[in-house]
C-alpha positions as CSV (number, residue, x, y, z in Angstrom):
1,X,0.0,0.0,0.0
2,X,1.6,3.7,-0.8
3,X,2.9,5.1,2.0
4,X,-0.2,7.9,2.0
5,X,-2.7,5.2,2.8
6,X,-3.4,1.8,5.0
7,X,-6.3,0.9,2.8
8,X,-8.8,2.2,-0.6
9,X,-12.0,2.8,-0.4
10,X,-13.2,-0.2,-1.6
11,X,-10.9,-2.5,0.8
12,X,-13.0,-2.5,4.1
13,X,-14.9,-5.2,5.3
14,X,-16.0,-6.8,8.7
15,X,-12.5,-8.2,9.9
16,X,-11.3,-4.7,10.1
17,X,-13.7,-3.1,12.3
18,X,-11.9,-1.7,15.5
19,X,-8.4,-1.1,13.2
20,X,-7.0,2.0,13.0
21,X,-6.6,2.8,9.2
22,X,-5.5,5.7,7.2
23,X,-7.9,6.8,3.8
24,X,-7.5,9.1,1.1
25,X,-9.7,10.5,-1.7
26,X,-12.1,13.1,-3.1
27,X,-15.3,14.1,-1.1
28,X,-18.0,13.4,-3.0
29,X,-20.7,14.2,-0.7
30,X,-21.6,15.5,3.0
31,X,-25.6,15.0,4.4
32,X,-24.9,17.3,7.5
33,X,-27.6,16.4,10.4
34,X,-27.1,18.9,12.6
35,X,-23.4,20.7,14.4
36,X,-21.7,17.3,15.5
37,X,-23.1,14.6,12.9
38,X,-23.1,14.0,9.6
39,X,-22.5,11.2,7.0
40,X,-19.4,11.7,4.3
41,X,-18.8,9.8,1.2
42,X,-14.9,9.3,0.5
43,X,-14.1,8.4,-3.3
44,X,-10.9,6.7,-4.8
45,X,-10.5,5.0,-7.8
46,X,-11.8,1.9,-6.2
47,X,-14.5,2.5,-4.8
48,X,-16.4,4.3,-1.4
49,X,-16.7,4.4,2.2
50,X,-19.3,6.4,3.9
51,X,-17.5,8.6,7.1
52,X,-19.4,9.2,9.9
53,X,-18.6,13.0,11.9
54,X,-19.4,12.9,15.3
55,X,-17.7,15.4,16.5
56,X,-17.7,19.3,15.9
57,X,-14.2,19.3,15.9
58,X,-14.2,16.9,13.0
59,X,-17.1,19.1,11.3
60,X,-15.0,22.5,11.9
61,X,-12.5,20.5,9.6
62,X,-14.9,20.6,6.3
63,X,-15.8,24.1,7.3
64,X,-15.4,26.1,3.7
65,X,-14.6,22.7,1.9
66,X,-16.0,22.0,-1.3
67,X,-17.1,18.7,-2.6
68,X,-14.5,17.0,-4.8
69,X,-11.6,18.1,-2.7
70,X,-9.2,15.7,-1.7
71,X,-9.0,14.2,1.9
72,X,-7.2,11.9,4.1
73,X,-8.8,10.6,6.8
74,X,-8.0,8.6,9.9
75,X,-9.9,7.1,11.7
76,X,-11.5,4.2,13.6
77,X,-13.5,1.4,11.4
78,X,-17.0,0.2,12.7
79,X,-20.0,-1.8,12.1
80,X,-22.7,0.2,10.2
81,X,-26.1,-0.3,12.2
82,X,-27.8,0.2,8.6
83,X,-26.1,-1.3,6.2
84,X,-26.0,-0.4,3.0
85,X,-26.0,-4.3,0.6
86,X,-25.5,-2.0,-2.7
87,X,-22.0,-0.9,-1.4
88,X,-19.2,-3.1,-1.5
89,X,-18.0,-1.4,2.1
90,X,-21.5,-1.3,3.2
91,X,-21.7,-3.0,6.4
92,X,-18.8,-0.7,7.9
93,X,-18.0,3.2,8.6
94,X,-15.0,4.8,9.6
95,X,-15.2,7.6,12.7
96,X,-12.6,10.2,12.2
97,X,-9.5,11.0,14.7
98,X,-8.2,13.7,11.8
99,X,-9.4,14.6,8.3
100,X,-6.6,16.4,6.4
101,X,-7.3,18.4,2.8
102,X,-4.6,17.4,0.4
103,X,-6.0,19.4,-2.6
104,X,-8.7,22.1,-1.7
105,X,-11.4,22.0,-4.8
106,X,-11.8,26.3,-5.3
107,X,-15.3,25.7,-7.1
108,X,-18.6,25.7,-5.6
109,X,-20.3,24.6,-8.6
110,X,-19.3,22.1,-10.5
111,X,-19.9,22.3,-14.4
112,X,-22.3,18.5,-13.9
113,X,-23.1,16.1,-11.1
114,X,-19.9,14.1,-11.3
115,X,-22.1,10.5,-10.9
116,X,-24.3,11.9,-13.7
117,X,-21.7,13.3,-15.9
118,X,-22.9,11.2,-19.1
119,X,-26.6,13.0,-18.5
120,X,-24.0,16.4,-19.1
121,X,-23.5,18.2,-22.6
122,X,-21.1,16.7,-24.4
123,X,-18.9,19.7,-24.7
124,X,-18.8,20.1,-21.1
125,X,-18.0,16.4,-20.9
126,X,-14.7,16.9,-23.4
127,X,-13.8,20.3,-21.5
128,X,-13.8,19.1,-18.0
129,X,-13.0,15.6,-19.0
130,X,-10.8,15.0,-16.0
131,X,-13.8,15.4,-14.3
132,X,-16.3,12.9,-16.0
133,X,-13.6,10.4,-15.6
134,X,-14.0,10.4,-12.1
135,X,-17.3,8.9,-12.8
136,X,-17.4,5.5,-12.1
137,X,-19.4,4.8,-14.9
138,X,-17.0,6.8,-17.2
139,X,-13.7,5.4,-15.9
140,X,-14.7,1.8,-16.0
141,X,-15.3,2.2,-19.8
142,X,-11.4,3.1,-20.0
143,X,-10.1,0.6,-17.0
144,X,-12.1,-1.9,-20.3
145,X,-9.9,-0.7,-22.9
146,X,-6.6,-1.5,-20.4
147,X,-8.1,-4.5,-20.2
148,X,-8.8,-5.3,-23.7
149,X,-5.4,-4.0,-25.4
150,X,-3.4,-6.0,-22.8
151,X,-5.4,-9.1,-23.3
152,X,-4.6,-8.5,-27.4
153,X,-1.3,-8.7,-26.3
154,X,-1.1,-11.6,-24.4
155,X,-3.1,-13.4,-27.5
156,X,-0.6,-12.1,-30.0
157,X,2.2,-12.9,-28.0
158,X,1.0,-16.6,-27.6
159,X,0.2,-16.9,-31.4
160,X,4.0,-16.0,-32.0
161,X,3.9,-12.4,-32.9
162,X,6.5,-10.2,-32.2
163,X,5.5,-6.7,-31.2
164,X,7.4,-4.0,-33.2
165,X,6.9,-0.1,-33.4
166,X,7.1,1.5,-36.1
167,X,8.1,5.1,-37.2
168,X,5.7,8.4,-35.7
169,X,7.4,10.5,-38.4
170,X,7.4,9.2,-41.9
171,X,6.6,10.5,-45.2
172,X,3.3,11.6,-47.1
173,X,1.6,8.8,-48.7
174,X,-1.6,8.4,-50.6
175,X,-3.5,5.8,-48.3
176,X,-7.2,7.0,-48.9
177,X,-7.1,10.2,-46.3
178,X,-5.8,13.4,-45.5
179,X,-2.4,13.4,-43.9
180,X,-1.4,15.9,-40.7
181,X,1.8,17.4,-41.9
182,X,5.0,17.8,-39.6
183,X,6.9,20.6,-41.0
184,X,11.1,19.8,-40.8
185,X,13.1,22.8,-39.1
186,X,16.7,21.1,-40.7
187,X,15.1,21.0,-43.8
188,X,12.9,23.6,-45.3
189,X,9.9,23.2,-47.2
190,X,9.7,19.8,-46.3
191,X,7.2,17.9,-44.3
192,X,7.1,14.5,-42.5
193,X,3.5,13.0,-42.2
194,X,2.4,11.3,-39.3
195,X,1.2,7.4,-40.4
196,X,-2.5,7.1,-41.5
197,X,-1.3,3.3,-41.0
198,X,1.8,1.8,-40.4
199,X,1.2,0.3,-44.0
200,X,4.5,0.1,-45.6
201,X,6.2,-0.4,-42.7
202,X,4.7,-3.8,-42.0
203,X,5.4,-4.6,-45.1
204,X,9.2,-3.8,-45.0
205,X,9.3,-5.9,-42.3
206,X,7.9,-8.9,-43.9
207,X,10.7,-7.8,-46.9
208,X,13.3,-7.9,-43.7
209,X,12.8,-11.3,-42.8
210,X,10.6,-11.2,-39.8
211,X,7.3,-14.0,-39.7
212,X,4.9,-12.3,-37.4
213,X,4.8,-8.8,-36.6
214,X,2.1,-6.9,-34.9
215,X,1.4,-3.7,-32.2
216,X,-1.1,-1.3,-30.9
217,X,-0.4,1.1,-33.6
218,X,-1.4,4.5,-33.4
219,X,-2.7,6.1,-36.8
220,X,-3.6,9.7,-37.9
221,X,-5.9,10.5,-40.3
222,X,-7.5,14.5,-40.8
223,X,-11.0,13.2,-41.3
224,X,-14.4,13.7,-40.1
225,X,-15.7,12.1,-36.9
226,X,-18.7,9.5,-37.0
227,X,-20.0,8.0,-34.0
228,X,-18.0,4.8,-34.5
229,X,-14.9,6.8,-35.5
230,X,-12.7,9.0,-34.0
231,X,-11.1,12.4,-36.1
232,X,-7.7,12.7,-36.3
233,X,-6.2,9.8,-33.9
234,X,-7.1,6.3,-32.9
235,X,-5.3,2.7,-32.3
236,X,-5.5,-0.7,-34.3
237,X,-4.1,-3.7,-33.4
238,X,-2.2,-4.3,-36.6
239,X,-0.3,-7.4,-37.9
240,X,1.2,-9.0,-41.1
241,X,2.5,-12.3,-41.5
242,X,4.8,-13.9,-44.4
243,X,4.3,-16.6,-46.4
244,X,0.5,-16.4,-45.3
245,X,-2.4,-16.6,-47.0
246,X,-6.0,-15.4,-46.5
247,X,-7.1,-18.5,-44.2
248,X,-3.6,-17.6,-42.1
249,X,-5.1,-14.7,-41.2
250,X,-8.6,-15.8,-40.7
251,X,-7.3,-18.5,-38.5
252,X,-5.5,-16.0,-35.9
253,X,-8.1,-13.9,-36.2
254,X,-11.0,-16.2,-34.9
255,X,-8.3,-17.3,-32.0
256,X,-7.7,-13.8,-30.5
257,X,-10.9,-12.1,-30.9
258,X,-13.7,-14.2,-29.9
259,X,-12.6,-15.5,-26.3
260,X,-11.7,-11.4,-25.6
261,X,-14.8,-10.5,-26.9
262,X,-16.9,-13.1,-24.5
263,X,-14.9,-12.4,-21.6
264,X,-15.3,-9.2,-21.5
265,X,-18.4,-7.8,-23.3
266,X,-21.7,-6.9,-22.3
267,X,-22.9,-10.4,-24.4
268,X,-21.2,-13.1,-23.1
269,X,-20.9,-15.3,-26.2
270,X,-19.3,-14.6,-29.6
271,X,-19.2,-16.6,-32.8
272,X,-16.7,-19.6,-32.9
273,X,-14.2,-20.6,-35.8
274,X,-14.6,-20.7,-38.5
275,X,-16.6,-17.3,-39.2
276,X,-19.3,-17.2,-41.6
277,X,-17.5,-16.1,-45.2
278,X,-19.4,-13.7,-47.2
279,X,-18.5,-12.8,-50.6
280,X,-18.8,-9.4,-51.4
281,X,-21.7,-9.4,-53.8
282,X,-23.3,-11.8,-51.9
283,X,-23.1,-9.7,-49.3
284,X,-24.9,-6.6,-51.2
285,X,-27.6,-9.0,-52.3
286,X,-28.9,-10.8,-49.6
287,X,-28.1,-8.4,-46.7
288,X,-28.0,-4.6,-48.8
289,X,-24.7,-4.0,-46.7
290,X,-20.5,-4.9,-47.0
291,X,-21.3,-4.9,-43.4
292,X,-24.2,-6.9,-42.3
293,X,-26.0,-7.2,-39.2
294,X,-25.7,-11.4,-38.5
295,X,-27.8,-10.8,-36.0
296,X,-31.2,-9.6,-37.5
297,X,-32.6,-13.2,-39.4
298,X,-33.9,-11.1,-42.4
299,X,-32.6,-11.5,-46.2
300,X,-33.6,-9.4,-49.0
301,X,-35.2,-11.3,-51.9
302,X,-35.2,-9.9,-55.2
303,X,-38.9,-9.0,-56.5
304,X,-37.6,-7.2,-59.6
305,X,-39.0,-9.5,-62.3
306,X,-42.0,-10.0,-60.8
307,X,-42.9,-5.9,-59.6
308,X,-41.0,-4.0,-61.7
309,X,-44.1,-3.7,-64.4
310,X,-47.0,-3.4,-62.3
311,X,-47.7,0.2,-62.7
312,X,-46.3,1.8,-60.0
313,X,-43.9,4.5,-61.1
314,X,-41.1,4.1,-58.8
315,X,-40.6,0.5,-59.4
316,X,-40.8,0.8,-63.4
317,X,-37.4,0.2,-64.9
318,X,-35.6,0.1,-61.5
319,X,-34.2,-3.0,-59.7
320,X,-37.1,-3.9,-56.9
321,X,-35.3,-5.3,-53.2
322,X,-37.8,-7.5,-50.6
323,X,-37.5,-7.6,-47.1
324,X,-40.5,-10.7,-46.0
325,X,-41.1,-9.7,-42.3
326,X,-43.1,-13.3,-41.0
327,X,-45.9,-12.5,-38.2
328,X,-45.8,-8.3,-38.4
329,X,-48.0,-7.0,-35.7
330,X,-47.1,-3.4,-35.7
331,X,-49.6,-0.5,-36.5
332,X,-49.3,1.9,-39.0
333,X,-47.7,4.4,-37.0
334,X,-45.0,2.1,-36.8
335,X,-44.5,1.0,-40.6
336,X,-44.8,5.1,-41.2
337,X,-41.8,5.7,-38.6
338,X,-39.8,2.6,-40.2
339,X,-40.2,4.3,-43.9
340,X,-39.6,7.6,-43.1
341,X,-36.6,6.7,-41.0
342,X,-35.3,4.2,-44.1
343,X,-35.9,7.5,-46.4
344,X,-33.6,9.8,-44.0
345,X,-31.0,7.5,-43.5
346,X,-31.1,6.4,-47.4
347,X,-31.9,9.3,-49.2
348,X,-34.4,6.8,-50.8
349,X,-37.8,6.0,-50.2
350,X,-39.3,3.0,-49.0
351,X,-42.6,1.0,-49.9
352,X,-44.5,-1.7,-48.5
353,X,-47.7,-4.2,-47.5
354,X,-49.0,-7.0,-45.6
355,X,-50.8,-9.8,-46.1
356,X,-53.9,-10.2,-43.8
357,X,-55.5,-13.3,-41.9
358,X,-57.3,-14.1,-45.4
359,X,-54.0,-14.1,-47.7
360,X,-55.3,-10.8,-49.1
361,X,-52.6,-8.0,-49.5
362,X,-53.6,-4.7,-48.0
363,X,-51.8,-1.1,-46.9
364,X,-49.1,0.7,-48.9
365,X,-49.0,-0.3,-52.5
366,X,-51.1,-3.7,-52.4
367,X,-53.5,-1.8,-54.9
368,X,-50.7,-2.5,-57.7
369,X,-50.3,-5.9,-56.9
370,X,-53.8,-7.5,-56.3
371,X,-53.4,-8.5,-60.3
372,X,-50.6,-10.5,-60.1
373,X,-51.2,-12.2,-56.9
374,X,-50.3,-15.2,-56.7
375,X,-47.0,-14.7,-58.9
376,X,-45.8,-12.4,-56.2
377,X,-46.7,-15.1,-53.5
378,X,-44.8,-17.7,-55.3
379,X,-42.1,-15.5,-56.1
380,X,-41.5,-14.4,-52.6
381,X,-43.2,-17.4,-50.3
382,X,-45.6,-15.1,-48.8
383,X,-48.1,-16.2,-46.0
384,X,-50.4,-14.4,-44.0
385,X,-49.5,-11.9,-41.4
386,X,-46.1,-11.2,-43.1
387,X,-45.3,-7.6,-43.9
388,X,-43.0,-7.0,-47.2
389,X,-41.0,-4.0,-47.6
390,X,-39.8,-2.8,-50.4
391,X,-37.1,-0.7,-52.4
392,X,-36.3,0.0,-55.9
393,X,-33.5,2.5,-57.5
394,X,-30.2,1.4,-59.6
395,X,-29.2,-1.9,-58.3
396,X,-27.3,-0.5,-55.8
397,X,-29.1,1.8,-54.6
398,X,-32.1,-0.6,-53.9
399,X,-29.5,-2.9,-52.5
400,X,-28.2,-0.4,-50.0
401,X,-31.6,1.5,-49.7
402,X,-32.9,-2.2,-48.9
403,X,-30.1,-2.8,-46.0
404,X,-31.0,-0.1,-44.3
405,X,-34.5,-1.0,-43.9
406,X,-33.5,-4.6,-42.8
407,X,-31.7,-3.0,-40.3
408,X,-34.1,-0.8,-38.9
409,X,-36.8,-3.8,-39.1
410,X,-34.5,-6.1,-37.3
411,X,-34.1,-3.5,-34.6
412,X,-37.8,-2.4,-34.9
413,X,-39.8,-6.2,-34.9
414,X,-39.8,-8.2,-31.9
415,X,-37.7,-11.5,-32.6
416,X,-35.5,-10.7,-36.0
417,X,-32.7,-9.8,-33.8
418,X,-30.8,-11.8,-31.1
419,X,-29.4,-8.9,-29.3
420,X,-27.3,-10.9,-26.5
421,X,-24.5,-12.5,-28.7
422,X,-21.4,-11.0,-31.0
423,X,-21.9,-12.1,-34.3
424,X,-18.5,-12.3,-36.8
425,X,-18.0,-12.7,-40.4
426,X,-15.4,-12.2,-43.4
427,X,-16.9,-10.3,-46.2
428,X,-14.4,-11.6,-49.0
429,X,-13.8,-11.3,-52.7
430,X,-13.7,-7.6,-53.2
431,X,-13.4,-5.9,-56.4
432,X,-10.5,-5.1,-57.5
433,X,-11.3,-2.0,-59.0
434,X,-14.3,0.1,-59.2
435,X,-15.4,3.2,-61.3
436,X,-15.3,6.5,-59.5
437,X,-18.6,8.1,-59.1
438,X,-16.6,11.8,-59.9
439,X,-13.8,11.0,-62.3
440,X,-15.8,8.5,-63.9
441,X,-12.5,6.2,-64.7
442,X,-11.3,3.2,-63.6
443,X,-9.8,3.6,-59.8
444,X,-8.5,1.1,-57.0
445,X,-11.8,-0.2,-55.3
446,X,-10.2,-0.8,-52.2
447,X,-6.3,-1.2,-50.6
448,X,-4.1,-0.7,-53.9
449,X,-1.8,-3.0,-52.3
450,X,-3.8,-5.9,-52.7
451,X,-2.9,-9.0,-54.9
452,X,-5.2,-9.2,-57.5
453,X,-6.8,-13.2,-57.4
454,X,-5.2,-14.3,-60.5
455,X,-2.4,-12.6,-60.5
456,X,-0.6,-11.3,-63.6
457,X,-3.1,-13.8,-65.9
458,X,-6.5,-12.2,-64.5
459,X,-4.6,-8.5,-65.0
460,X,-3.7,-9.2,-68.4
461,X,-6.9,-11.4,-69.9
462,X,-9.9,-10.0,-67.6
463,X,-12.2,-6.8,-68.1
464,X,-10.9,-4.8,-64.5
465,X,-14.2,-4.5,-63.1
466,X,-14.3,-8.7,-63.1
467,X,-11.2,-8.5,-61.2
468,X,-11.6,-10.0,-57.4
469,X,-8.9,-9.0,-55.3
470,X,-7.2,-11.2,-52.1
471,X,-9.2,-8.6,-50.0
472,X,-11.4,-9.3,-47.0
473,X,-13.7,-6.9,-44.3
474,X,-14.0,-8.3,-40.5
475,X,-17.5,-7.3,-39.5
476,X,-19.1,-7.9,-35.8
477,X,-22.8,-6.8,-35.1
478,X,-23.1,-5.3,-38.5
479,X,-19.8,-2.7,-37.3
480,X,-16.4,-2.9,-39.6
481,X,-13.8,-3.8,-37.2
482,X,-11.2,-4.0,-40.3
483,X,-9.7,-4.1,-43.4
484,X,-7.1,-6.8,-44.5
485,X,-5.2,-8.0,-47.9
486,X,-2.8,-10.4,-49.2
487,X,-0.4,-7.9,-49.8
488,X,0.7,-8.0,-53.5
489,X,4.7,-8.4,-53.4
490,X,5.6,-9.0,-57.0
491,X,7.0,-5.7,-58.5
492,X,6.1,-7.0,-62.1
493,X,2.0,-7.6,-60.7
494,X,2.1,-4.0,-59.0
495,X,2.8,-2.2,-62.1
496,X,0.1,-3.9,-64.2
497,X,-2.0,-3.5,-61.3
498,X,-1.4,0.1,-61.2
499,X,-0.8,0.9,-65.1
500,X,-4.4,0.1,-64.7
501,X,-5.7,3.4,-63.0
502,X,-3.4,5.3,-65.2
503,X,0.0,5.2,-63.1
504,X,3.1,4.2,-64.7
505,X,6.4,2.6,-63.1
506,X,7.4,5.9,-62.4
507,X,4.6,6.6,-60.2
508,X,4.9,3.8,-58.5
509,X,8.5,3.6,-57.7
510,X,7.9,7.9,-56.7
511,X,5.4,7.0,-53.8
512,X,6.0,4.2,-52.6
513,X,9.9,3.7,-53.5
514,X,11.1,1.7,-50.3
515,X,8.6,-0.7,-50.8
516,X,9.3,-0.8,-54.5
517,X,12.8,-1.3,-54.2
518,X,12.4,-4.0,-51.3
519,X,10.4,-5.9,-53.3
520,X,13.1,-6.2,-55.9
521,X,15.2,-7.5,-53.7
522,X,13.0,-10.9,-53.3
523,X,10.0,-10.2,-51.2
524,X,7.6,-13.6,-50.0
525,X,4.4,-13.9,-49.8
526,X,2.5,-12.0,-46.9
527,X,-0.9,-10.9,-45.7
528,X,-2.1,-8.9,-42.8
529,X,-5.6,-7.5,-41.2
530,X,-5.6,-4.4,-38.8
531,X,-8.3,-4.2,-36.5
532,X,-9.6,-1.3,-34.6
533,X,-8.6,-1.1,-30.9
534,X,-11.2,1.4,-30.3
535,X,-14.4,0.2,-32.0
536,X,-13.6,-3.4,-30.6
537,X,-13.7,-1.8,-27.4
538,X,-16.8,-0.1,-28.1
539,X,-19.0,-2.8,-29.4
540,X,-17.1,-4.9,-26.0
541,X,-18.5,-1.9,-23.8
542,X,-22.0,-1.9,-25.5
543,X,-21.5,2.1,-26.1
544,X,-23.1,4.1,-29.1
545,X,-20.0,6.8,-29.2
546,X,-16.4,5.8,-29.7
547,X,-15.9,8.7,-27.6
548,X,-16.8,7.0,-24.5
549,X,-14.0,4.8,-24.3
550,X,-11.1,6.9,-25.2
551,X,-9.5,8.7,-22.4
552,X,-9.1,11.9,-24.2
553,X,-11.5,12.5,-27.0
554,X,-12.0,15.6,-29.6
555,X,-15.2,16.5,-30.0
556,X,-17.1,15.9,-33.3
557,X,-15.3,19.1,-35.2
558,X,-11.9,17.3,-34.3
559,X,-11.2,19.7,-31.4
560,X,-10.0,18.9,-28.4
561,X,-11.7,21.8,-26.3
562,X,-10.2,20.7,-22.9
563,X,-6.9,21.3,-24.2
564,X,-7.8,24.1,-26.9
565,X,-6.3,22.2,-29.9
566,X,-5.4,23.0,-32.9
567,X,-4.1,26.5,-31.2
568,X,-2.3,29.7,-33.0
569,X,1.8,29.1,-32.1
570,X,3.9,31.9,-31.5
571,X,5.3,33.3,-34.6
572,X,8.9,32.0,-33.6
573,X,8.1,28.5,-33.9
574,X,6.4,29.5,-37.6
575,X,10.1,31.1,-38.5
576,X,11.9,28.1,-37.0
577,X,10.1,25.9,-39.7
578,X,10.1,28.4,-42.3
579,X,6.2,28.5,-42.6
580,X,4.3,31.9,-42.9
581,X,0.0,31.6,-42.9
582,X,-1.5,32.7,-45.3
583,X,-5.5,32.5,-44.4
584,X,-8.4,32.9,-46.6
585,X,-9.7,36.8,-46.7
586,X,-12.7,37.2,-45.0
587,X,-15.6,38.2,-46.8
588,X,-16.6,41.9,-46.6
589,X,-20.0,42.2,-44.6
């Protein structure tokens, strides 16, 4: 025990009453009965103990104190004569000798009720963040994530992984985001980048000879917060292995995340090896997401051929997406909320009916389908009491449109959704390459580091857009924990792969030349996978908000208000670097 303390707050129990013990912590709370009595709450980290004043002398001591100053106390232990069975030192109380303020609290008011903090604006929450944390509720969320990254460890460490760092300060690379710039003092006009991923790096090492590399890698990417991602920093526990394929990595995987995930998270049991595998496509079709809920028992059928020419305009030409809900009891109000809730999220309407007691179709657009009845019964298996909703659009727009209704039914309708499990898959065979919705040409779909499936062959024979890549999603709970690849280490391969989006050798060997050059010098075969630290912790914890389970958030704006980051720097350290600013001109009002 440290030398300020005998005990915590969360240590005493029966066997110590009549002991003499020392405590320290913050005061939490004081219900003052009258001069000479009154009840004190003591707070550590640990836990509580209620005080009991009995004296005036003792009460003359928290004269002018405010609540969450810190104490020590010393004092006498005893039995409680009401105990308290929701409080670990319940049956006890300790009666001051001395009560000592270690760190006087100069506030009377405190910006939120510290054991309601998460009830506070979220603002205040970031600003005065050192005091949500000492919220129990808040600071068990981050004692989780201790306990999450250092069980990763351990697993890693068992599977034969060694744990490398890799460099803060590289260069600027094109990996899909922004980069934060670190200008260099020693040389002007240039910039380091801080790593979106330690990408290349892994890589190199694989080039170096090492099997199994992995770490808690911290990343930096300038992009815009969502609730399941965090601007500008956050962790991933990434690894890369050589002479590994696809099921290499699968098999690790579904050996270091499920048992973590069970021990520790608010479900207690997680899928077992092997995941479900999901191809990409398939993926799209039958769930309208590269990310599907496993949980929610609900698969869209397609009703194109038999809907798409029953009159009803939105439908007409369009690929048509069926969600078959079996035993629908909700009312209207419901189905309204559902479809105007699909339309937000989707920026696409949705469309439905039901079929009642006597197999007749009624509500939403039955009136187009009473014709063709029985086709659209066959075609979709329809019995009475199921509801069917329904999206049309570009195939993948009703796809998508589609998945988000399946969603919100599964979360909506009693019993689609098994809400007390973690359910994992691999979403596999990605395309290789994708048209760009602005340039309109050919452009890397996904990780251009990827080995195409087929290799040189497939690059030389196929149309691009049939190209699969070695290129796999982990999912859990419909979340994306990850993206992975068999990395593709043939220099010859990489330059098809990228003469293919209009980059020549050149290019290549100019932004990525370590890795270009390593790879002449005899690279094997490796693959790797990256999953995040922070939304595994989060789905673990059972929060909405990444932000609860980081220590230190920025807010939504990627500001870090407690701190006030970004700042202005003195103009000294902008000469040191040989930058000047140069901002935008403010309108005129």
């Amino acid at each position: 025990m440290f030398q300020s303390r005998t005990h915590t707050c969360n240590d005493l129990r029966m066997e110590h009453v009549g002991s003499n013990v020392i405590i320290v912590g913050w005061y939490e709370n004081l219900r003052k009965v009258s001069k000479n009595l009154g009840f004190l709450v003591l707070r550590d980290f640990y836990g509580t103990t209620q005080v009991v004043i009995e004296t005036e002398e003792m009460m003359e001591k928290l004269n002018g104190v405010n609540c969450e100053s810190t104490l020590s106390i010393a004092g006498v232990v005893r039995e409680r004569s009401s105990k308290n069975p929701n409080q670990a030192t319940g049956d006890i109380e300790v009666v001051p000798t001395d009560i000592v303020v270690l760190g006087k609290c100069r506030h009377n008011e405190l910006p939120f009720e510290i054991n309601r903090s998460k009830e506070a604006d979220e603002n205040a929450r970031l600003k005065y963040r050192y005091l949500d944390l000492r919220n129990p509720a808040v600071k068990d969320r981050i004692v989780l994530r201790c306990q999450v990254v250092s069980a990763l460890r351990q697993a890693m460490t068992e599977q034969g992984f060694l744990e490398i760092t890799t460099p803060i300060l590289t260069c600027s690379s094109p990996e899909g985001a922004r980069d934060y710039l670190v200008p260099s003092r020693n040389h002007p006009g240039k910039f380091y980048a801080l790593p979106q991923a330690p990408q290349q790096f892994k890589q190199l090492l694989m080039t170096s000879g090492f099997d199994k590399y992995f770490q808690i890698a911290p990343c930096f990417r300038d992009e815009d917060a969502r609730a399941d991602r965090s601007p500008g920093e956050f962790y991933q526990l990434d690894m890369e292995m050589a002479f590994a394929s696809q099921e290499d990595v699968f098999t690790v995987i579904e050996k270091v995340l499920p048992p973590i995930f069970a021990k520790y998270g608010v479900y207690k049991t997680a899928s077992e090896a092997p995941f479900k595998r999901i191809s990409f496509l398939d993926a799209l079709d039958k769930y309208g997401s590269d990310k599907p809920d496993l949980r929610i028992d609900l698969e869209l059928q397609d009703a194109t051929e038999v809907m798409a020419d029953c009159g009803f305009g939105p439908f007409e030409g369009n690929v048509v997406k069926a969600i078959v809900v079996n035993n629908f009891v909700g009312t209207r109000k419901v189905i309204d909320k559902m479809c105007a809730d699909v339309e937000m999220q989707a920026n696409n309407k949705a469309f439905w009916f039901r079929v009642d007691e006597n197999g007749e179709f009624v509500g939403g657009i039955s009136k187009f389908l009473v014709e063709r009845k029985d086709a659209v019964i066959a075609a979709l298996g329809l019995k009475p009491g199921d509801f069917v909703g329904l999206t049309a659009g570009k195939k993948l727009v009703a796809q998508k449109t589609a998945g988000v209704f399946r969603k919100i039914l599964g979360n909506t309708v009693e019993g689609h959704m098994k809400k007390d499990c973690y359910e994992f898959c691999w979403i596999v065979d990605f395309p290789m390459y994708e048209m760009g919705e602005e340039s309109g040409e050919l452009e890397f779909c996904h990780n251009p580091f990827s080995m195409p499936q087929g290799g040189m062959k497939d690059l030389m024979e196929k149309d691009p857009l049939d190209i699969l890549a070695y290129q796999y999603d982990l999912v859990c709970n419909g979340v994306e924990l990850s993206s992975g690849a068999v990395r593709n280490h043939d220099p010859e391969i990489m330059i098809k792969a990228f003469e293919l989006v209009r980059l020549g050798e050149e290019d290549v060997k100019a932004k990525f030349p370590a890795m270009y050059n390593a790879f002449t010098y005899g690279a094997p075969p490796h693959a790797g996978i990256a999953p995040g630290v922070d939304r595994m912790v989060m789905l673990i914890a059972g929060e909405e908000s990444i932000r609860e389970i980081i220590p230190f958030p920025m807010n939504k704006t990627a500001m870090d208000v407690m701190m006030g980051a970004p700042s202005e720097v003195d103009p000294k350290q902008l000469a040191d670097v040989h930058i000047k600013i140069d901002l935008p001109k403010k309108e005129e009002e």
